[in-house]
N, C-alpha and C positions, 0 to 999 in steps of 0.2 A: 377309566377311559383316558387316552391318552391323547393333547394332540397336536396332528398331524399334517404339514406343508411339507412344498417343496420352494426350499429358499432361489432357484433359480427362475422362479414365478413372482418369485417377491420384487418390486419395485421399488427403487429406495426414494424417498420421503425428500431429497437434497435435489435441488435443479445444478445441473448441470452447464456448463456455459460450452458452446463451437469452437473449437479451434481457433484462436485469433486472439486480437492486443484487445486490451481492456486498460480503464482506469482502475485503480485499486488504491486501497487505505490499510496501512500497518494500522490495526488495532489491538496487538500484544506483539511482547516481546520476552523471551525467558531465557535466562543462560540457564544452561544444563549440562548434562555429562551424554553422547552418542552410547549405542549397545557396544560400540567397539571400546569405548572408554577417553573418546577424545572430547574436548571442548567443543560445549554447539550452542546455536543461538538456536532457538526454535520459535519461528515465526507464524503470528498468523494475520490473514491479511483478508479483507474484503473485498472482494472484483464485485465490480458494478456493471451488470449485460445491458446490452442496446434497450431491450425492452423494461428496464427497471430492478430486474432480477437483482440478488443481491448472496452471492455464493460464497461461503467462508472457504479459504485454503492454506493450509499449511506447508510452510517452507522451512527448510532444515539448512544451516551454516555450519557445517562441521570442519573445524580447525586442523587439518590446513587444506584440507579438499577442495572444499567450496567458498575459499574467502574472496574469491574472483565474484560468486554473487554478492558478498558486503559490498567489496569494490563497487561495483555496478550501483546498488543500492544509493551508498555515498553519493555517486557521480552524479543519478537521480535527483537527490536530495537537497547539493551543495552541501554536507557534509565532508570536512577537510577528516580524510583515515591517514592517520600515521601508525596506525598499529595498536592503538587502543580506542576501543570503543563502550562506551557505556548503552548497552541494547535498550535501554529505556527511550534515549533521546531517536529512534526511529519511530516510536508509537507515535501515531496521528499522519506520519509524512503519506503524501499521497503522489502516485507514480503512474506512468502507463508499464502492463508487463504484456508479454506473447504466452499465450497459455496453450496448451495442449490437452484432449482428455485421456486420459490413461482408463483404458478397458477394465473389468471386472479384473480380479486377481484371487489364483488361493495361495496362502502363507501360510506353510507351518497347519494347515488341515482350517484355517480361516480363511472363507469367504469374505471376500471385499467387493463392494460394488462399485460401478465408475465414476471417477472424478475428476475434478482439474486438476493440474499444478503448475507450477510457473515455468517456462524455458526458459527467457532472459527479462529481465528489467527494463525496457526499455529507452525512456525516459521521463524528465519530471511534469509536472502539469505548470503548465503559466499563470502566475494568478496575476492577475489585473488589479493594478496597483489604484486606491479613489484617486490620488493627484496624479498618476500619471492619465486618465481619464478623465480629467475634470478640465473642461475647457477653458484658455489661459482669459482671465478678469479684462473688459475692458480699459484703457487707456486710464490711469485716475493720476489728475495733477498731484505733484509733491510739493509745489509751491505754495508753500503757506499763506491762509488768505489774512489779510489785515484786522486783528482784530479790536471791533471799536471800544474805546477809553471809557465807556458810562455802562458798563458793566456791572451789575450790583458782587458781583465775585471775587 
């Protein structure tokens, strides 16, 4: 017995996020080689949906196509790019990006079904500094007050 679906009944298991900007979190970063044979960072990153949702996605840097997304990244980040970068130090930065869902696809006789990817970076998240929040201490003298002779100290 053999068996038997049809994969375009299948529903894939992975939520998908709407069209639109998200917060997101680099949590890998891998230098590698592209199928063309160029240097690439391959990224993946966690977008966080309005409703809690929490959707992995993969981004690709491939040298010298796409280093306009590192730039962007950087820019995100406060990350100063002069042309070298160590892909580790993006793991953890968190960003807003614009996502889009890319429809089913077949490659090469593979079925894919729909996901996000990034269109642009857009920018970084503000994080609220405790002293820049912490309301400024009332008035306290600096005049030293007199202190009395009979001290046992």
């Amino acid at each position: 017995m053999s068996f038997e679906y049809n994969p375009k009944e299948i529903k894939s298991e992975f939520t998908v996020l709407n069209n639109g900007e998200y917060e997101c979190e680099i949590v890998g970063a891998m230098e590698t080689v592209s199928k063309a044979g160029n240097d690439m960072i391959k990224l993946v990153l966690c977008l966080y949906g309005n409703d809690g949702e929490q959707v992995r996605v993969y981004d690709y840097i491939v040298n010298p196509n796409t280093i306009y997304k590192l730039k962007s990244i950087c820019r995100c980040c406060n990350i100063e790019f002069d042309g070298v970068l160590d892909e580790q130090l993006l793991v953890g930065k968190r960003m807003r990006v614009l996502t889009k869902v890319d429809p089913e696809r077949t490659v090469e006789g593979k079925t894919y079904s729909e996901r996000n990817s990034i269109v642009k970076y857009v920018s970084g998240i503000e994080t609220k500094s405790v002293v820049q929040d912490a309301k400024p201490a009332d008035k306290v003298s600096t005049s030293a007050a007199p202190v009395p002779d009979d001290l046992p100290f």
